[in-house]
PDB file of N, CA, C, O and CB in Angstrom:
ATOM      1  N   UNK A   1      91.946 -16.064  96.472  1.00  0.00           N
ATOM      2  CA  UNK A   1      91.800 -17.484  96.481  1.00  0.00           C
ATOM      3  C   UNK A   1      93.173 -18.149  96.326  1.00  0.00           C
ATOM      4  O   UNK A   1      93.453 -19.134  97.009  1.00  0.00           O
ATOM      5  CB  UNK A   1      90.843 -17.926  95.377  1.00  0.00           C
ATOM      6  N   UNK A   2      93.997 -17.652  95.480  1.00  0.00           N
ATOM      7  CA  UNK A   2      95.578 -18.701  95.697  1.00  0.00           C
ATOM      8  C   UNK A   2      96.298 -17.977  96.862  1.00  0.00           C
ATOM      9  O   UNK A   2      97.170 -18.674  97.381  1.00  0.00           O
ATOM     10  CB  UNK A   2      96.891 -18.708  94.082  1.00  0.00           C
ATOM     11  N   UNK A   3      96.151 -16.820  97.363  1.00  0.00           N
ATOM     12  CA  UNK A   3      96.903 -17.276  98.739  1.00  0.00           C
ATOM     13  C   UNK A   3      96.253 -17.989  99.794  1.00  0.00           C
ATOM     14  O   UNK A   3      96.748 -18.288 100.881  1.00  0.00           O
ATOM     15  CB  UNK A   3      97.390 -16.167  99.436  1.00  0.00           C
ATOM     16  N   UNK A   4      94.878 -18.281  99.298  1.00  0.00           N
ATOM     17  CA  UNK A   4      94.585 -19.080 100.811  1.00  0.00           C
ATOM     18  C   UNK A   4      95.179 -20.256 100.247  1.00  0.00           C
ATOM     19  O   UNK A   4      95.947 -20.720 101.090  1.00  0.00           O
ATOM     20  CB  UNK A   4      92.796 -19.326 101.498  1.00  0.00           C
ATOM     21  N   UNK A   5      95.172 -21.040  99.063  1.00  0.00           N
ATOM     22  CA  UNK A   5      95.225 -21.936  98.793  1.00  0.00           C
ATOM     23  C   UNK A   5      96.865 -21.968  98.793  1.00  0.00           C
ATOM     24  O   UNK A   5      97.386 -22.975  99.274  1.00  0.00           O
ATOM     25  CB  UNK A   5      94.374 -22.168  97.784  1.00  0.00           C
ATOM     26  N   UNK A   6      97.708 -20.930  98.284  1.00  0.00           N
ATOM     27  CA  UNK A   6      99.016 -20.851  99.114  1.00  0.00           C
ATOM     28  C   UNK A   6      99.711 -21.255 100.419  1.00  0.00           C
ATOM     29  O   UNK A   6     100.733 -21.896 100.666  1.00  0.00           O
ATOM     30  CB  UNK A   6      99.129 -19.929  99.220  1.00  0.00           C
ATOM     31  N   UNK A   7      98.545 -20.490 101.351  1.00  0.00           N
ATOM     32  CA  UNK A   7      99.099 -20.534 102.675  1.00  0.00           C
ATOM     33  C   UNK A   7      98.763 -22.374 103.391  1.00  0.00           C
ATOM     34  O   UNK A   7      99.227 -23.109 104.262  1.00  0.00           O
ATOM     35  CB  UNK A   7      98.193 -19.074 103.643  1.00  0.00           C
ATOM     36  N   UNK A   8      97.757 -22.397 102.417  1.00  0.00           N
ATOM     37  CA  UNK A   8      97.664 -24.044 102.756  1.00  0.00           C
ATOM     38  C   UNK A   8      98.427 -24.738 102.287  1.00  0.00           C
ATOM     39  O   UNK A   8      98.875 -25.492 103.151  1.00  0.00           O
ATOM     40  CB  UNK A   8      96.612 -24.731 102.432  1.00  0.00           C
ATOM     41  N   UNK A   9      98.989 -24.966 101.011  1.00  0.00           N
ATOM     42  CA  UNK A   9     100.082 -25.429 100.498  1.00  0.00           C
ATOM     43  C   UNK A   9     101.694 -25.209 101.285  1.00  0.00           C
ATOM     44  O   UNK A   9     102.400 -26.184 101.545  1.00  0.00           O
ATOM     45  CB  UNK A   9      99.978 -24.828  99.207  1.00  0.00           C
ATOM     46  N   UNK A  10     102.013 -24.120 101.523  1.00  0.00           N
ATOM     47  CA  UNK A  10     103.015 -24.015 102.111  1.00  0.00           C
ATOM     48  C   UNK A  10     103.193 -24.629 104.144  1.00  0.00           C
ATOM     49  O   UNK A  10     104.146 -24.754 104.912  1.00  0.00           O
ATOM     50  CB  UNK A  10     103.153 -22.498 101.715  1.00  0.00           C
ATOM     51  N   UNK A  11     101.626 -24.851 104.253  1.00  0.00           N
ATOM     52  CA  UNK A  11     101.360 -25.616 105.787  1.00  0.00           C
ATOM     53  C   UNK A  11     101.513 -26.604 105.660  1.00  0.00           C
ATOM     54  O   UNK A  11     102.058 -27.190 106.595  1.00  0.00           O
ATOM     55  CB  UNK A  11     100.186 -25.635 106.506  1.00  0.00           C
ATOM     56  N   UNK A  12     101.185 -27.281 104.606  1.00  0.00           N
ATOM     57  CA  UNK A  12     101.305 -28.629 103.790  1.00  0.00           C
ATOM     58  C   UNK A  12     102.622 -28.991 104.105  1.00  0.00           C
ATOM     59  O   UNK A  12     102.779 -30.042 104.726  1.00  0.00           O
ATOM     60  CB  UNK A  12     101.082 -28.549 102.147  1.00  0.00           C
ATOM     61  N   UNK A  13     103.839 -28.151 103.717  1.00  0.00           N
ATOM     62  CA  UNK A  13     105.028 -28.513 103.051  1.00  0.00           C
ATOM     63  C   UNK A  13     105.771 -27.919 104.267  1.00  0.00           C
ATOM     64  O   UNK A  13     106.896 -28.407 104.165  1.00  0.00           O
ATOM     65  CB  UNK A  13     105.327 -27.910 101.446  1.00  0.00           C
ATOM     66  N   UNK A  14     105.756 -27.203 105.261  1.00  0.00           N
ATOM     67  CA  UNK A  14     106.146 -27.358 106.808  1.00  0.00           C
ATOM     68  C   UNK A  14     105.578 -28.676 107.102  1.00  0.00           C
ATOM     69  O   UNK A  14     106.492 -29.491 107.223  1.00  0.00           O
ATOM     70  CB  UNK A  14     105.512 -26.154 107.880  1.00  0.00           C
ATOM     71  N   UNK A  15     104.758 -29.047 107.216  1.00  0.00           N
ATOM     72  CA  UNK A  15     104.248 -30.238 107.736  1.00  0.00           C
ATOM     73  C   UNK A  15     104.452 -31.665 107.659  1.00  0.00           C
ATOM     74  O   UNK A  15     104.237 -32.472 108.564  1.00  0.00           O
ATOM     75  CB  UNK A  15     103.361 -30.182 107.508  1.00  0.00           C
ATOM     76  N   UNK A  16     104.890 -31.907 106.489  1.00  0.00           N
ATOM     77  CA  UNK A  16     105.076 -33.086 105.970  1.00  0.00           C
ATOM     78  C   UNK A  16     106.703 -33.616 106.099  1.00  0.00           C
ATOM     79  O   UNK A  16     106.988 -34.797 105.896  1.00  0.00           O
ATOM     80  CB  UNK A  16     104.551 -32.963 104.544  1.00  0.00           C
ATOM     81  N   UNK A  17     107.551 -32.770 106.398  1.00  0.00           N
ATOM     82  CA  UNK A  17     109.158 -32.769 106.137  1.00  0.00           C
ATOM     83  C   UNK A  17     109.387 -33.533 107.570  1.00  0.00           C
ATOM     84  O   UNK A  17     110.022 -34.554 107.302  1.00  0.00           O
ATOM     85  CB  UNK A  17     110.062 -30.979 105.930  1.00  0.00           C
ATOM     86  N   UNK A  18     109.121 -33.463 109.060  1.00  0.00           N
ATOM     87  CA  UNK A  18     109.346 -33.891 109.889  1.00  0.00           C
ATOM     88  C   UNK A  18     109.059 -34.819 109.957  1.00  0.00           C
ATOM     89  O   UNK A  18     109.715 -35.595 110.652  1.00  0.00           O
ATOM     90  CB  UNK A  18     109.198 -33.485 110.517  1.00  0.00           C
ATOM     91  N   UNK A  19     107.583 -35.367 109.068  1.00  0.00           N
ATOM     92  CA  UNK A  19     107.296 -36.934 109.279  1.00  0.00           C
ATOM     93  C   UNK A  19     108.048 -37.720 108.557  1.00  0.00           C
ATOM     94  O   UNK A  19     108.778 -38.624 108.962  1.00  0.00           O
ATOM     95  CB  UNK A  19     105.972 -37.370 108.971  1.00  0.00           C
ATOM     96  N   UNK A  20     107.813 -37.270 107.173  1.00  0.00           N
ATOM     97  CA  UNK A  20     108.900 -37.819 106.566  1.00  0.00           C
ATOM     98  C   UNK A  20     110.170 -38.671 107.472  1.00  0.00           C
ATOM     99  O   UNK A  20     110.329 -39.847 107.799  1.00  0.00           O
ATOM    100  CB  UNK A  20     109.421 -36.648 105.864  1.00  0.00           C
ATOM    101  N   UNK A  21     111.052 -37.239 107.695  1.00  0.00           N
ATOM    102  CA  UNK A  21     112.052 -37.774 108.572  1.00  0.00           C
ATOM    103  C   UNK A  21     111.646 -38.439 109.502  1.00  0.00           C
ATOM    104  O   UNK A  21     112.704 -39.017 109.752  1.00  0.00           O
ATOM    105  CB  UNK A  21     112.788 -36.971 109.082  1.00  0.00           C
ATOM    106  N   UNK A  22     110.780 -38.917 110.398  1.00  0.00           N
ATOM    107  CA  UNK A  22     110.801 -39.677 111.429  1.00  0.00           C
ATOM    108  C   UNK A  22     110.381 -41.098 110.666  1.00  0.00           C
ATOM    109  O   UNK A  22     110.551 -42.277 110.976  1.00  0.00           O
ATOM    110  CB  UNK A  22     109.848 -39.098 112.630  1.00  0.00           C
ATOM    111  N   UNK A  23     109.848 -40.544 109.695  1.00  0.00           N
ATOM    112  CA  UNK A  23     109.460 -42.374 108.800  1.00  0.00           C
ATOM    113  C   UNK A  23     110.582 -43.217 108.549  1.00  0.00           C
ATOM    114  O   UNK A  23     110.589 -44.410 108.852  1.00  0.00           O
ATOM    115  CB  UNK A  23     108.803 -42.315 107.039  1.00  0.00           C
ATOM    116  N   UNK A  24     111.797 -42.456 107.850  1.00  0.00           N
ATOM    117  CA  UNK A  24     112.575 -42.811 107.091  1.00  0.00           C
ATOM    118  C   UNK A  24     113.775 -42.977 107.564  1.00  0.00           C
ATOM    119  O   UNK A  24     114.749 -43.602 107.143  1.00  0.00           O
ATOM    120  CB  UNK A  24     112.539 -42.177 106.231  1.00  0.00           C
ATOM    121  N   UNK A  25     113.481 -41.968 109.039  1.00  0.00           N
ATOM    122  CA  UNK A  25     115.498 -41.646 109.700  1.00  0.00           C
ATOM    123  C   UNK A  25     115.983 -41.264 109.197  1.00  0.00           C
ATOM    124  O   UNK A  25     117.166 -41.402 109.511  1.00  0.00           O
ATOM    125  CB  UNK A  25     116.623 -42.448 109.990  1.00  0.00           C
ATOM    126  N   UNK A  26     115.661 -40.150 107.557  1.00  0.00           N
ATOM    127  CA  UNK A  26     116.797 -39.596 106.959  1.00  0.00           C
ATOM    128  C   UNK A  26     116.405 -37.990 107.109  1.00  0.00           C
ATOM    129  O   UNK A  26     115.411 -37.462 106.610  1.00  0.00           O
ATOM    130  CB  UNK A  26     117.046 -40.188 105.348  1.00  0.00           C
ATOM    131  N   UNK A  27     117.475 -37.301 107.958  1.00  0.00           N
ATOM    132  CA  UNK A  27     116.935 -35.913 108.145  1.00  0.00           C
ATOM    133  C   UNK A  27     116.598 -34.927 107.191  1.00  0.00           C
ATOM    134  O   UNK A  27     117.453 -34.767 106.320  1.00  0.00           O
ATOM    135  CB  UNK A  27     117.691 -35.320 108.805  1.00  0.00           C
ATOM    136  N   UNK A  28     115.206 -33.958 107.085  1.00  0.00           N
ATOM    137  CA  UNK A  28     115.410 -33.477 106.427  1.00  0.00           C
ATOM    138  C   UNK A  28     114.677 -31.785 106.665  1.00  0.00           C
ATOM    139  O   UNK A  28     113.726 -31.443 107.367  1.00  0.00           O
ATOM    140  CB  UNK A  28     115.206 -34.371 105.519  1.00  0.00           C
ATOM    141  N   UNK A  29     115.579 -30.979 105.762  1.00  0.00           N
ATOM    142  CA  UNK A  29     116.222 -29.195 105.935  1.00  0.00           C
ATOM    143  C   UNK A  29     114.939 -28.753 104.991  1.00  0.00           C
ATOM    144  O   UNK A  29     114.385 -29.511 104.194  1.00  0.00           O
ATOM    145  CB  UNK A  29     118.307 -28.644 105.046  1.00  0.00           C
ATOM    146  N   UNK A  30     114.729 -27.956 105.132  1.00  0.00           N
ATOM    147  CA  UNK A  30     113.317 -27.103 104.836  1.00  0.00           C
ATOM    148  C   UNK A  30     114.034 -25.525 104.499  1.00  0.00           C
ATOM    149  O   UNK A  30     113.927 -24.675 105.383  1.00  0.00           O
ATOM    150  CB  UNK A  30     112.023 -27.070 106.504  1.00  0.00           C
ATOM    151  N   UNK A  31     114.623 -25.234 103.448  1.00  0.00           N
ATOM    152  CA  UNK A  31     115.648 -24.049 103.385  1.00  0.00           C
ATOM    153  C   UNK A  31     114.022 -22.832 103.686  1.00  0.00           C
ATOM    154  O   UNK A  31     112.921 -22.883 103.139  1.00  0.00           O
ATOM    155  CB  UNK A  31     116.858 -23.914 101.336  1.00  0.00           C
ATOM    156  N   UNK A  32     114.571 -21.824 104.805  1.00  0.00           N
ATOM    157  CA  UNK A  32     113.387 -20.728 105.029  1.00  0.00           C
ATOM    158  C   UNK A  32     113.426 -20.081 104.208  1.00  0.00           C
ATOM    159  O   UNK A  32     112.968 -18.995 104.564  1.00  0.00           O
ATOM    160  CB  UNK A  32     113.302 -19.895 106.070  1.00  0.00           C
ATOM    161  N   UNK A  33     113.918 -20.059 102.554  1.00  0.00           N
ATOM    162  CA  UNK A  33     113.216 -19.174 101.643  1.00  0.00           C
ATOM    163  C   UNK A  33     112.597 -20.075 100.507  1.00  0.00           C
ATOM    164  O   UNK A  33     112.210 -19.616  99.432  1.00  0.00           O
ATOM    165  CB  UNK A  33     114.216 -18.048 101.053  1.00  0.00           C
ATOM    166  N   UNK A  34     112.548 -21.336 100.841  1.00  0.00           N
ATOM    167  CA  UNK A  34     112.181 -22.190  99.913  1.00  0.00           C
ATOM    168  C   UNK A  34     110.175 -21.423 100.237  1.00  0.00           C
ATOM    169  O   UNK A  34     109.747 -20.636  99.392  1.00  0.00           O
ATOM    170  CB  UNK A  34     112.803 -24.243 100.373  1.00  0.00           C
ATOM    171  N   UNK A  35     109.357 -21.767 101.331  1.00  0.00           N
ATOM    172  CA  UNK A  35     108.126 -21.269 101.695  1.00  0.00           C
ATOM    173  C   UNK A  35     107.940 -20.072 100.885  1.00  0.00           C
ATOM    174  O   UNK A  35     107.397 -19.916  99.792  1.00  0.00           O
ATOM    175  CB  UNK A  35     108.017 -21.014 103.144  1.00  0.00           C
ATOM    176  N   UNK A  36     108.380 -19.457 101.488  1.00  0.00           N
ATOM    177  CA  UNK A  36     108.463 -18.002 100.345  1.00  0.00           C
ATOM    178  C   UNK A  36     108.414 -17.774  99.153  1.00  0.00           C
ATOM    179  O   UNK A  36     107.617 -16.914  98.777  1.00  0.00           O
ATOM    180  CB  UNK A  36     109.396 -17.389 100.288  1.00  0.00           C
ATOM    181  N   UNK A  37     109.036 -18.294  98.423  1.00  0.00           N
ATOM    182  CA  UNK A  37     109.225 -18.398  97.228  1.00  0.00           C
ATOM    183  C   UNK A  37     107.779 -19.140  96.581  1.00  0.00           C
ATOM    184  O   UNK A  37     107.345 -18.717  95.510  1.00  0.00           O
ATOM    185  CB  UNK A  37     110.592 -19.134  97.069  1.00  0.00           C
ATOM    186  N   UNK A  38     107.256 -19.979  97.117  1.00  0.00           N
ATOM    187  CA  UNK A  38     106.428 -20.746  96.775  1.00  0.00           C
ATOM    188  C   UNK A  38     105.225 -20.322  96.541  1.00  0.00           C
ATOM    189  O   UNK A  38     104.446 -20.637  95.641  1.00  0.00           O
ATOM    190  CB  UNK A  38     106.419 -21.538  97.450  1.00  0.00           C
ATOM    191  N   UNK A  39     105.093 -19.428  97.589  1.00  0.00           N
ATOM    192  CA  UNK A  39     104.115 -18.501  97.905  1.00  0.00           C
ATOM    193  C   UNK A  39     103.851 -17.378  97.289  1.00  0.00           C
ATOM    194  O   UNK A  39     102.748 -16.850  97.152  1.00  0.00           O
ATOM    195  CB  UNK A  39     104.241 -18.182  98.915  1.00  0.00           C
ATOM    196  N   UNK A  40     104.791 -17.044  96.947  1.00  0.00           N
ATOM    197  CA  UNK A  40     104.631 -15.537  95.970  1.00  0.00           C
ATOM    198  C   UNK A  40     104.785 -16.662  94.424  1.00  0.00           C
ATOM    199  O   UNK A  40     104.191 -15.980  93.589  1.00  0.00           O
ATOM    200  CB  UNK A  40     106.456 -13.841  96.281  1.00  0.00           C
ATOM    201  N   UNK A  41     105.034 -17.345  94.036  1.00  0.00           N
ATOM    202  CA  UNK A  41     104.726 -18.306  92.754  1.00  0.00           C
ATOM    203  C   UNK A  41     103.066 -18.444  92.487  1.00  0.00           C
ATOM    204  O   UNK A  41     102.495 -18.302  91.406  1.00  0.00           O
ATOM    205  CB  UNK A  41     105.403 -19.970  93.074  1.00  0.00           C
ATOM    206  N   UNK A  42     102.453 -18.769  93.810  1.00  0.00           N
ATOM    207  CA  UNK A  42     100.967 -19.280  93.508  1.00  0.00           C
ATOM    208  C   UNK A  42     100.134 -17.941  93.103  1.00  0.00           C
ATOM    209  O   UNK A  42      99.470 -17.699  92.095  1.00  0.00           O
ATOM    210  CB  UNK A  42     100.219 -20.089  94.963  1.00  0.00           C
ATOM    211  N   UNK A  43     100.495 -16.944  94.586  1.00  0.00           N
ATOM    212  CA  UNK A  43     100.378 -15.671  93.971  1.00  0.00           C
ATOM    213  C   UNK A  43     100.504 -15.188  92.857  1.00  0.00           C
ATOM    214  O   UNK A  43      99.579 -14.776  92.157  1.00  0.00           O
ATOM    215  CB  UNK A  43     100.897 -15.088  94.351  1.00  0.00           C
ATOM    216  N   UNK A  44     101.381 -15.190  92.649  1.00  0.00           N
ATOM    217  CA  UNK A  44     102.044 -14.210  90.946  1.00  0.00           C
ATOM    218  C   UNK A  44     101.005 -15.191  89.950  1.00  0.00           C
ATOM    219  O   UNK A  44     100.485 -14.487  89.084  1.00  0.00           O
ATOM    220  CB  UNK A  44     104.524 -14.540  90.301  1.00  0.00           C
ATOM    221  N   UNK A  45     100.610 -16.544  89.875  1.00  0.00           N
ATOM    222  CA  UNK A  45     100.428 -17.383  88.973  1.00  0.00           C
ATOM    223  C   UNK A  45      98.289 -17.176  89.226  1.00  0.00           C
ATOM    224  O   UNK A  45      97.381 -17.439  88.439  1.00  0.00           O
ATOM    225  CB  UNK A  45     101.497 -19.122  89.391  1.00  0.00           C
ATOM    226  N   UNK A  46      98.267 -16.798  90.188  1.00  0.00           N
ATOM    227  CA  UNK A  46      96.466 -16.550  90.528  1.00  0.00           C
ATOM    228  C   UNK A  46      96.476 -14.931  89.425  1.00  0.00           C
ATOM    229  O   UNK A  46      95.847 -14.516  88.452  1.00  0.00           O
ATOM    230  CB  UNK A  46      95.917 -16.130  93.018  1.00  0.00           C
ATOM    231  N   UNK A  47      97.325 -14.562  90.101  1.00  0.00           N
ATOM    232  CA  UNK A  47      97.040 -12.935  89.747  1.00  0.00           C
ATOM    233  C   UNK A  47      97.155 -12.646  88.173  1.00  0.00           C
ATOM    234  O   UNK A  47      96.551 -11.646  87.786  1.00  0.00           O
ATOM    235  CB  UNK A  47      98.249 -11.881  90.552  1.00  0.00           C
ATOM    236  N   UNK A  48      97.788 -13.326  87.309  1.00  0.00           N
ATOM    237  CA  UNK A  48      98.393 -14.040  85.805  1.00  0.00           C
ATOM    238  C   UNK A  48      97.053 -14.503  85.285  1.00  0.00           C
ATOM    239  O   UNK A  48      96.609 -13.744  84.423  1.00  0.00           O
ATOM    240  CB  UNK A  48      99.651 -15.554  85.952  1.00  0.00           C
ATOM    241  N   UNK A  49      96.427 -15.347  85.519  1.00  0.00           N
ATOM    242  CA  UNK A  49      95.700 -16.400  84.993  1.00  0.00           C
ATOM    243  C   UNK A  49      94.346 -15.990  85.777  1.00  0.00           C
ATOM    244  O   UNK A  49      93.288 -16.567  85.527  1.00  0.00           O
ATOM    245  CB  UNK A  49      96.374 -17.966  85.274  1.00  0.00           C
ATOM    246  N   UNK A  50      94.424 -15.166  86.548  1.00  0.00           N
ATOM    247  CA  UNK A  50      92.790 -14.392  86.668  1.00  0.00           C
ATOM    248  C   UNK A  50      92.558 -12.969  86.742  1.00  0.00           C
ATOM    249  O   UNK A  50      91.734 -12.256  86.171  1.00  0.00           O
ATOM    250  CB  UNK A  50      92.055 -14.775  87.947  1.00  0.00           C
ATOM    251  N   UNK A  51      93.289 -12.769  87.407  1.00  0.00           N
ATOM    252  CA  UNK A  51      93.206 -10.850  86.846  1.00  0.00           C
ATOM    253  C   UNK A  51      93.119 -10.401  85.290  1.00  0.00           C
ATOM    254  O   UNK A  51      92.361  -9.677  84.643  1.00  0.00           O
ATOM    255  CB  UNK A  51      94.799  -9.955  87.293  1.00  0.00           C
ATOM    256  N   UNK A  52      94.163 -11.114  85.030  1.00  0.00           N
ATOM    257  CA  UNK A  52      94.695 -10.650  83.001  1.00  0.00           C
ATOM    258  C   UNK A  52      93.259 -10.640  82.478  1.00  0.00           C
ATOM    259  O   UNK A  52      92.638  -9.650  82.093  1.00  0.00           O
ATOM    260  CB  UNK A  52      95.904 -12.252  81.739  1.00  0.00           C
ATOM    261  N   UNK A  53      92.752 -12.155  82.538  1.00  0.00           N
ATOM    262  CA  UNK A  53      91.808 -12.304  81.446  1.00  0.00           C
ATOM    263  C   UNK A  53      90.752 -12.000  81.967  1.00  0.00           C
ATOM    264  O   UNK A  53      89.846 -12.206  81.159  1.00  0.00           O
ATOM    265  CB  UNK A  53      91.696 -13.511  80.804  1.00  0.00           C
ATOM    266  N   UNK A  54      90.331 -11.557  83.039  1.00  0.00           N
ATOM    267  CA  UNK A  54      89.349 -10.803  83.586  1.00  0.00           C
ATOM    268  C   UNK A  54      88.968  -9.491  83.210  1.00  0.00           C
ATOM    269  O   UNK A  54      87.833  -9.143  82.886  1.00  0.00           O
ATOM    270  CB  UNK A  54      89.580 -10.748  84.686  1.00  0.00           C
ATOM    271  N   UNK A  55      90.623  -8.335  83.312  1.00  0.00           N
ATOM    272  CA  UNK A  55      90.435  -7.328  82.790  1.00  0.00           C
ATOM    273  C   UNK A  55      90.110  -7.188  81.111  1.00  0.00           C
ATOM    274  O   UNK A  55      89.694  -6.159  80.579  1.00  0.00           O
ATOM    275  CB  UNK A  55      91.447  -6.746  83.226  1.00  0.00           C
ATOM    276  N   UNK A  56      90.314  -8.085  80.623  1.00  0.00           N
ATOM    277  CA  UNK A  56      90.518  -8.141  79.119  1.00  0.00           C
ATOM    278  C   UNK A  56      88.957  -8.404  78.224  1.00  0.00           C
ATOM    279  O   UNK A  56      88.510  -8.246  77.088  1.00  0.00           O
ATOM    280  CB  UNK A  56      91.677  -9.505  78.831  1.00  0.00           C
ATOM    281  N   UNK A  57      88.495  -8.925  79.629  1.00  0.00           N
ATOM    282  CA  UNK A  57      87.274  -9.418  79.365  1.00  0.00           C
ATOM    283  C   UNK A  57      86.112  -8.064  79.635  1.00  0.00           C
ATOM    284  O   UNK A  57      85.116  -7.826  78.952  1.00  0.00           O
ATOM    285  CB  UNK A  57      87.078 -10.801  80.365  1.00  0.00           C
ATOM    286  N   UNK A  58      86.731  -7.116  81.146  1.00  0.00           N
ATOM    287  CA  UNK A  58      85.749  -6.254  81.313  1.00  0.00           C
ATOM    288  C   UNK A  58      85.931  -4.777  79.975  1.00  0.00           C
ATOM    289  O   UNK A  58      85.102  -3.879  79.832  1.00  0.00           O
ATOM    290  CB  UNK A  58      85.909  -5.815  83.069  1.00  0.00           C
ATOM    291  N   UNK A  59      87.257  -4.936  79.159  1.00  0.00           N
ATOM    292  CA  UNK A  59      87.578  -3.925  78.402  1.00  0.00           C
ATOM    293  C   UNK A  59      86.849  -4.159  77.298  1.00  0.00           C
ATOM    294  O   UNK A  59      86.778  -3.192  76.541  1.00  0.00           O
ATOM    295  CB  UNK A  59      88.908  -3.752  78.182  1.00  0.00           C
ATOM    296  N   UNK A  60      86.007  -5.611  76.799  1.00  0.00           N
ATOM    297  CA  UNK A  60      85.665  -5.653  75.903  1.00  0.00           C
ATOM    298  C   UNK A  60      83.740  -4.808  75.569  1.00  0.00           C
ATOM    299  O   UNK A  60      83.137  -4.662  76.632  1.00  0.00           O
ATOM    300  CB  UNK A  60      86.062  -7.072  75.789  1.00  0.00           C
ATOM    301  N   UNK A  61      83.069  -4.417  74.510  1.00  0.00           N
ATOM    302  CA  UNK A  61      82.146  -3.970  74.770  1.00  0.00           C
ATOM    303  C   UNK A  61      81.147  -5.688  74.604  1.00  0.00           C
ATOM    304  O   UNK A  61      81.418  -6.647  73.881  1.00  0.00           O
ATOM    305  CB  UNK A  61      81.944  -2.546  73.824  1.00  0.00           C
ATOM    306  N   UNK A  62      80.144  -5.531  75.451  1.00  0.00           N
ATOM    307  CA  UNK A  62      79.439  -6.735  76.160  1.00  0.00           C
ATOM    308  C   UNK A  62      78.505  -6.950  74.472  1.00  0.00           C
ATOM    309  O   UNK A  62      78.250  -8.086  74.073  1.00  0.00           O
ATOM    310  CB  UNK A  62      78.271  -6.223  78.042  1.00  0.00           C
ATOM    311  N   UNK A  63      78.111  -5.741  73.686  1.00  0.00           N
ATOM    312  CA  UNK A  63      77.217  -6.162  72.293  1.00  0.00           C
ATOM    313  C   UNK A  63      78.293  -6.961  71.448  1.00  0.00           C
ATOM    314  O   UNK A  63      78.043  -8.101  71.056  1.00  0.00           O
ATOM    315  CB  UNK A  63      76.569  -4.657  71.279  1.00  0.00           C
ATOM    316  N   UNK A  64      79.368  -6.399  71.206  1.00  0.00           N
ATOM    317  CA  UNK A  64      80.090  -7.323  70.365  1.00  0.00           C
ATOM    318  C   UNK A  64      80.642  -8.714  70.896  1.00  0.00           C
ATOM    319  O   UNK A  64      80.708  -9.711  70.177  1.00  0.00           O
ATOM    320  CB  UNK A  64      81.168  -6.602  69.888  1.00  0.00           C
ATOM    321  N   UNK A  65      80.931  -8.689  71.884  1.00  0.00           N
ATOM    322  CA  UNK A  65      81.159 -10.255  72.931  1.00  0.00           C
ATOM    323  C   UNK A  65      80.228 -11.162  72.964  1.00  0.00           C
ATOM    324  O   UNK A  65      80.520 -12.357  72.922  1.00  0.00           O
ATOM    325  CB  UNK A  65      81.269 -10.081  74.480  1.00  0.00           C
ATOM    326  N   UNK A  66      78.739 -10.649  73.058  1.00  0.00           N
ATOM    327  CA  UNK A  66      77.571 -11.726  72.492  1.00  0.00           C
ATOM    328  C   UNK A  66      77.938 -12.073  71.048  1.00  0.00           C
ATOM    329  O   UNK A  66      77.931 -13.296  70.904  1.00  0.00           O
ATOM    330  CB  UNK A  66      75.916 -11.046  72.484  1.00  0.00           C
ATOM    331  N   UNK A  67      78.173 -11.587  70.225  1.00  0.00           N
ATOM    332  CA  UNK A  67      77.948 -11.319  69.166  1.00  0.00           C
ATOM    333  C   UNK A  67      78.861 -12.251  68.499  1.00  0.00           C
ATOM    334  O   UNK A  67      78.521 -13.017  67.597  1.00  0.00           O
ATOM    335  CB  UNK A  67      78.005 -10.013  68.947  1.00  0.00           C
ATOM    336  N   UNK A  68      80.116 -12.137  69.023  1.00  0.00           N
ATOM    337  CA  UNK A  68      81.177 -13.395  68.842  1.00  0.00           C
ATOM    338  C   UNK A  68      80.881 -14.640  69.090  1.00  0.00           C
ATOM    339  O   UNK A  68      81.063 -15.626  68.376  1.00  0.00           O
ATOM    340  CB  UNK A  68      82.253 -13.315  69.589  1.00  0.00           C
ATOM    341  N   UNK A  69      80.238 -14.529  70.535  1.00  0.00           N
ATOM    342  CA  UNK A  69      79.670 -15.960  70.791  1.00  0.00           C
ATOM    343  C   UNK A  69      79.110 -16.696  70.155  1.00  0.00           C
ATOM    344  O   UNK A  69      78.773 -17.784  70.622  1.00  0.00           O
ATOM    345  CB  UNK A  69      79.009 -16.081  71.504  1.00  0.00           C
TER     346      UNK A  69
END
C-alpha cells in the first residue's frame, strides 16, 4: 500500500513542476534523485509503521492479549 501510494505521490510531483513553471515563468529543475529518494522514504516509513507492529503483535500469545485488553 505505500508504494502504490508512493508511486502516486512521486506522479504527483513529476507533474506539478511544469505547470507550475508555465504559471509563474519561473523555471523549474526536478533533480532525478530527488523521486527516488522519496520513494524509498514512503517505503522504508510503510514497512516501519506496519510490518514492526504487526510482527510484534503476531509474537504475542492471543490468551494473554485478550487478557490485557
Amino acid at each position: 500500500m505505500s508504494g502504490s501510494g508512493g508511486i502516486i505521490g512521486v506522479a504527483l510531483g513529476l507533474a506539478f513542476p511544469p505547470l507550475v513553471a508555465s504559471v509563474s515563468g519561473i523555471p523549474v529543475v526536478v533533480s532525478p534523485r530527488s523521486p527516488v529518494v522519496a520513494f524509498l522514504i514512503v517505503v522504508l516509513t510503510g514497512i516501519v509503521f506496519g510490518v514492526y507492529p504487526a510482527r510484534r503483535a503476531a509474537l504475542l500469545d492471543p490468551v494473554e492479549a485478550l487478557r490485557a485488553e
